[in-house]
Every structure is written in C-alpha cells, then in structure tokens.
C-alpha positions as a Python dict, from the first residue, in 0.01 Angstrom:
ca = {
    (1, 'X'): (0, 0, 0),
    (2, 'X'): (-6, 183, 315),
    (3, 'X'): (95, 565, 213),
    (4, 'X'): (229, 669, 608),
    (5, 'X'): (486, 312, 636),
    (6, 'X'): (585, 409, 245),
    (7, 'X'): (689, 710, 324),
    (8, 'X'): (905, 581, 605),
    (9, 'X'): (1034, 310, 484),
    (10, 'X'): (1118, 375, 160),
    (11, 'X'): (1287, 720, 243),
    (12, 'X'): (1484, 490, 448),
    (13, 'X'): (1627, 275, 182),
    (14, 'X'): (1651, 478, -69),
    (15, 'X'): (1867, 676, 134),
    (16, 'X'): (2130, 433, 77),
    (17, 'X'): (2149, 521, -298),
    (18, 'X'): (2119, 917, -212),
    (19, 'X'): (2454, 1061, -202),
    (20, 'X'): (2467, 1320, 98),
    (21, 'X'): (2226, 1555, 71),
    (22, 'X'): (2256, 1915, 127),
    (23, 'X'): (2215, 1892, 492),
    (24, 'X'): (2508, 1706, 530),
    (25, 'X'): (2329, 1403, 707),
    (26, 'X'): (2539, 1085, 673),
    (27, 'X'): (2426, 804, 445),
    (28, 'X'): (2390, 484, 611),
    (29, 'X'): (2605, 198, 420),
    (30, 'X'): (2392, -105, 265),
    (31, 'X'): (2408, -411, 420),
    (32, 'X'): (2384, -782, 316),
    (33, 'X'): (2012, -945, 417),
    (34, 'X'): (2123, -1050, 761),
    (35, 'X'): (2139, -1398, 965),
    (36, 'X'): (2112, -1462, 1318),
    (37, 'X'): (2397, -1705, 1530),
    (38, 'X'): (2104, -1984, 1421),
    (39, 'X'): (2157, -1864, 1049),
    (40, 'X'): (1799, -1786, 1094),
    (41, 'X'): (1719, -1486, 854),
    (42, 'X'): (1702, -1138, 1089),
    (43, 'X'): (1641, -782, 1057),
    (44, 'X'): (1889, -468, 1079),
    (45, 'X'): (1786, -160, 1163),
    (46, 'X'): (2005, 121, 1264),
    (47, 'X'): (1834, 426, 1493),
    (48, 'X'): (1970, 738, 1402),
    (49, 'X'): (2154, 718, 1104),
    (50, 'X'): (2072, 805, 768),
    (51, 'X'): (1779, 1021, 864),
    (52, 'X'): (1620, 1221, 580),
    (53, 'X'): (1562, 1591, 660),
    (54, 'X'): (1169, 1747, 590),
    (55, 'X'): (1296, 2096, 439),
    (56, 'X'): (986, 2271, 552),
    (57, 'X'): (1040, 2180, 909),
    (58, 'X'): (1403, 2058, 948),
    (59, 'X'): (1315, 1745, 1108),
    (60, 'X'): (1355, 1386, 993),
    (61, 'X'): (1136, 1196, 774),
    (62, 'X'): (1178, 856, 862),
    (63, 'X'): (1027, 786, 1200),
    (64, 'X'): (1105, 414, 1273),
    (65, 'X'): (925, 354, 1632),
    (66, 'X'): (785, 590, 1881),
    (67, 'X'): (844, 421, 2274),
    (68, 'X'): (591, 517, 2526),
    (69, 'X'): (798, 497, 2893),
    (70, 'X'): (1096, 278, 2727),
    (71, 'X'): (778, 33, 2514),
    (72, 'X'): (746, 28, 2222),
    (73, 'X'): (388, 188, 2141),
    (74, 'X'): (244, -142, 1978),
    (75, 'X'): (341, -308, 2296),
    (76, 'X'): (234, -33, 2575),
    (77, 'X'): (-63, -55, 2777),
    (78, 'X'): (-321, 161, 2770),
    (79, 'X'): (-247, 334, 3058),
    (80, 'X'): (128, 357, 2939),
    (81, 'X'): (-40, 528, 2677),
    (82, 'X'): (-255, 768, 2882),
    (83, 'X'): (40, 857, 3067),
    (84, 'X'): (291, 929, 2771),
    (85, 'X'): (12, 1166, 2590),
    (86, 'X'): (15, 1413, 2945),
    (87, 'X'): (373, 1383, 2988),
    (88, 'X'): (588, 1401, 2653),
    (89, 'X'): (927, 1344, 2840),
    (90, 'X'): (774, 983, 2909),
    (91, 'X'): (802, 981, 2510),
    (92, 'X'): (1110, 877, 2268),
    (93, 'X'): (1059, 920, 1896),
    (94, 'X'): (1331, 685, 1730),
    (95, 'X'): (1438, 784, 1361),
    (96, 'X'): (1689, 563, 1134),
    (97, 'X'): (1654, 278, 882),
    (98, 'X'): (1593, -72, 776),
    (99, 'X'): (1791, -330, 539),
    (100, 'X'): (1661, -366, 190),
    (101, 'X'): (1611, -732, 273),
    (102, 'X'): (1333, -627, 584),
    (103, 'X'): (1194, -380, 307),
    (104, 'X'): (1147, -648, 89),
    (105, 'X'): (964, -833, 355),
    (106, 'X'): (735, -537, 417),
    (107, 'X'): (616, -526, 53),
    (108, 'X'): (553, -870, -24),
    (109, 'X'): (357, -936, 338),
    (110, 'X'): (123, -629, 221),
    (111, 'X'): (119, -821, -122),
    (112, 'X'): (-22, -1092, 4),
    (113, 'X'): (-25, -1193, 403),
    (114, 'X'): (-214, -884, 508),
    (115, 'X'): (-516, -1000, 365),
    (116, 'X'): (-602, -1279, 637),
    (117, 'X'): (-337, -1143, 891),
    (118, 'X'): (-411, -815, 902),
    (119, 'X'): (-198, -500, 817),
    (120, 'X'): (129, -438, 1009),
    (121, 'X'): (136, -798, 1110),
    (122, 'X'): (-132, -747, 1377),
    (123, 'X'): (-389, -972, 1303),
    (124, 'X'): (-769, -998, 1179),
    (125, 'X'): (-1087, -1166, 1330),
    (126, 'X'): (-996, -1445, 1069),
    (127, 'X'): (-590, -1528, 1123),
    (128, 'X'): (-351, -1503, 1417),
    (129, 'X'): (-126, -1191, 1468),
    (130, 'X'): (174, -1343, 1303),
    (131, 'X'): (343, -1020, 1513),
    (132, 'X'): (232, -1198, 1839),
    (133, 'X'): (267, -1562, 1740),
    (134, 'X'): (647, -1442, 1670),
    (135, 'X'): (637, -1282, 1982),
    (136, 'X'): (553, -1551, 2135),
    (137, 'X'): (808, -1841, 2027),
    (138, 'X'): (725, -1930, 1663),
    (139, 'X'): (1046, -2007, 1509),
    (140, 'X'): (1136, -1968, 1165),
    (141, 'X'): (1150, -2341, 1086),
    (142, 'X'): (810, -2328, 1198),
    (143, 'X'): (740, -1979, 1028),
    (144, 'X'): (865, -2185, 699),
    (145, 'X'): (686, -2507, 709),
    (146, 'X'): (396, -2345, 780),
    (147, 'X'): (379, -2078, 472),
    (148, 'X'): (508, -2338, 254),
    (149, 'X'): (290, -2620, 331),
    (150, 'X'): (-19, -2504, 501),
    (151, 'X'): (-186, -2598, 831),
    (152, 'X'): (-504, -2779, 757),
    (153, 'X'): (-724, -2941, 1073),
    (154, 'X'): (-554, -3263, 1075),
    (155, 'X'): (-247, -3064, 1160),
    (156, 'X'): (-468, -2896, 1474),
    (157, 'X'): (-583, -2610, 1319),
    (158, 'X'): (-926, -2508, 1341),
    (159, 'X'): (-1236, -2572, 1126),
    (160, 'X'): (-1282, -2313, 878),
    (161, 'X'): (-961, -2120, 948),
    (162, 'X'): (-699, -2337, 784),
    (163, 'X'): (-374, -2217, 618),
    (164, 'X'): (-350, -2249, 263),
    (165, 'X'): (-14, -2366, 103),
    (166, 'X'): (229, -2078, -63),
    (167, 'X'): (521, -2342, -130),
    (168, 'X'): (434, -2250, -502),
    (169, 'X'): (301, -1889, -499),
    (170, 'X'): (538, -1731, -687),
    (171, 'X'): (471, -1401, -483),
    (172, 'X'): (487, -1519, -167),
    (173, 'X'): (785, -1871, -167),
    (174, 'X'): (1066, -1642, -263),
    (175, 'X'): (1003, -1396, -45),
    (176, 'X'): (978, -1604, 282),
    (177, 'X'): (1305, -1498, 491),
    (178, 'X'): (1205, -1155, 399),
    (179, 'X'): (847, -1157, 534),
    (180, 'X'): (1021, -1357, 846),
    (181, 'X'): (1244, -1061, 861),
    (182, 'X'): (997, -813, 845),
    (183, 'X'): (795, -996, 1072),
    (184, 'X'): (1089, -1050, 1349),
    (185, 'X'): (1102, -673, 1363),
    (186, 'X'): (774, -638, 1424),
    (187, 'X'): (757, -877, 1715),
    (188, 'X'): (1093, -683, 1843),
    (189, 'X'): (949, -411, 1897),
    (190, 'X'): (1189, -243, 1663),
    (191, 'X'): (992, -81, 1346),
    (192, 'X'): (621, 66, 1399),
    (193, 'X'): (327, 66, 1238),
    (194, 'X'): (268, 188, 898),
    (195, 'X'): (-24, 406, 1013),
    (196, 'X'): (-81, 709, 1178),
    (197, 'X'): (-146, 595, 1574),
    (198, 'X'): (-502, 647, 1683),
    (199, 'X'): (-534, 884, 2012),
    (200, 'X'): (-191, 1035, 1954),
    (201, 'X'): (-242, 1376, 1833),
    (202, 'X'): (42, 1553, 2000),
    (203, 'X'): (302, 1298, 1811),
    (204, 'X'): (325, 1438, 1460),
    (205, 'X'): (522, 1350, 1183),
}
C-alpha cells in the first residue's frame, strides 16, 4: 500500500467519524457512494473541507491535488512544470476529501489492478493507463464488461497482452463501481497521486 496516498486519503475519511477536533476545523458530512445523471457510479470530493491540521506545523494533512498554472500536475506539461517550480504563485495546493465509496475504489485497485496497470492508475509497459483510457472516452459499461469478462484477441486485443476475466474474483467483482469511481477521479483531474512528485522539491507536505 502506498504510505504518502494512505496518509491522505485515509485522514480524509476518517475525518468523517472524528468529531471536531481541537482546532475547530469542520467535519465534512458522509455521503452516499454517488451516481452520475447516467446513474453511472461517480466520485465526490469536496476541496477544502474537513481538512486535518499537522500540529507541528499548523497546516493540513490531506493534500488532494496540487495544479500547476490551473492543471492538474498529472496532466501538466513539462514545461508547465518548469515554470510552476520558478514561480510558486503559478502553483495551487488543493486540500479536502473523498467519499468512502472512491476510498474503497482506491484500496481494492492497489489490491489487485495495479499490478498490470500500474500504481495510481497510470499505466505499465504491460497494460493501458486505465487513467488515460478513462480520459479518453471509456465508459463505464465498457469499464464493466471489460473487468468482468475479459478482452482476449478475438475481441481485438493484442497477442500476449489480453485481459483476464474478474467476473468471479471475489476481490475485484464487488468492488467494480468503486475502482470506476476511483478511477473517474483520476482521469478528472481531481485527486493526485499517491506518491511524492518527482522534481518537486519546493512542494512539501
């Protein structure tokens, strides 16, 4: 489990359950696992609210996304990048919290999809960015059929990088919507990466 997105992401949540703590910050309210107009399952994540305070340096714990000139970082270019290190005004750091349900879907992806797919939803040298393909107009109907049944070659995929079936992985069927959720967010822009950013030493935690 990646150590830097636990200890965003879970702050986050279990906020919820804290009551107010002695810095007075507000506790953000749970909320049901969310649906889109298309009842497709969907994220929430609130900037802002709920934010856990570091005693030692008064600042908030759960750092959600960091936008480089109004991009999200996994998104900016390189030279967006190169641009927001010299000037930190071009920088926003975004703190708040997810739903339980996109939790859920961050857990069980690193259970099992980060294996071929990479960490964070980025991607390996063996399977797509499921981030990107997202990104990119993969629907969740799609996003199902595919987890559930597979995509062998005879459904286009390519030889020797097939998708196995999860339609009866008991760690992986269950948790579909959630992974989609997680997933959705990703794509959106809207939660970072569970590491610590390469080249970005004056952004701190």
């Amino acid at each position: 489990m990646n150590n830097f997105l636990k200890n965003i992401v879970l702050p986050a949540f279990a906020v919820i359950f804290m009551s107010t703590s002695v810095y007075s910050i507000p506790k953000p309210k749970a909320v049901a696992p969310q649906f889109d107009e298309n009842d497709d399952p969907t994220y929430f994540v609130t900037y802002g609210e709920g934010d856990r305070i570091d005693q030692a340096t008064n600042k908030p714990m759960n750092l959600i996304q960091i936008y480089c000139q109004g991009v999200a970082v996994d998104f900016a270019t390189e030279n967006q990048m190169d641009q927001c290190r010299d000037d930190e005004k071009l920088v926003e750091m975004k703190y708040g919290w997810m739903d339980f349900a996109t939790y859920k879907g961050w857990r069980a992806y690193h259970a099992e999809c980060h294996v071929c797919h990479g960490p964070d939803a980025m991607g390996s040298t063996y399977a797509p960015s499921l981030m990107e393909s997202v990104k990119n107009g993969l629907d969740y109907v799609d996003f199902f059929t595919v987890i559930a049944n597979g995509r062998y070659e005879e459904d286009g995929a390519q030889a020797g990088n097939v998708m196995p079936a999860f339609g009866e992985n008991t760690n992986v069927e269950p948790h579909i919507n959630d992974i989609y959720r997680y997933v959705k967010a990703r794509a959106d822009g809207m939660i970072r990466r569970g590491v610590r950013l390469p080249k970005l030493s004056k952004f701190k935690e």
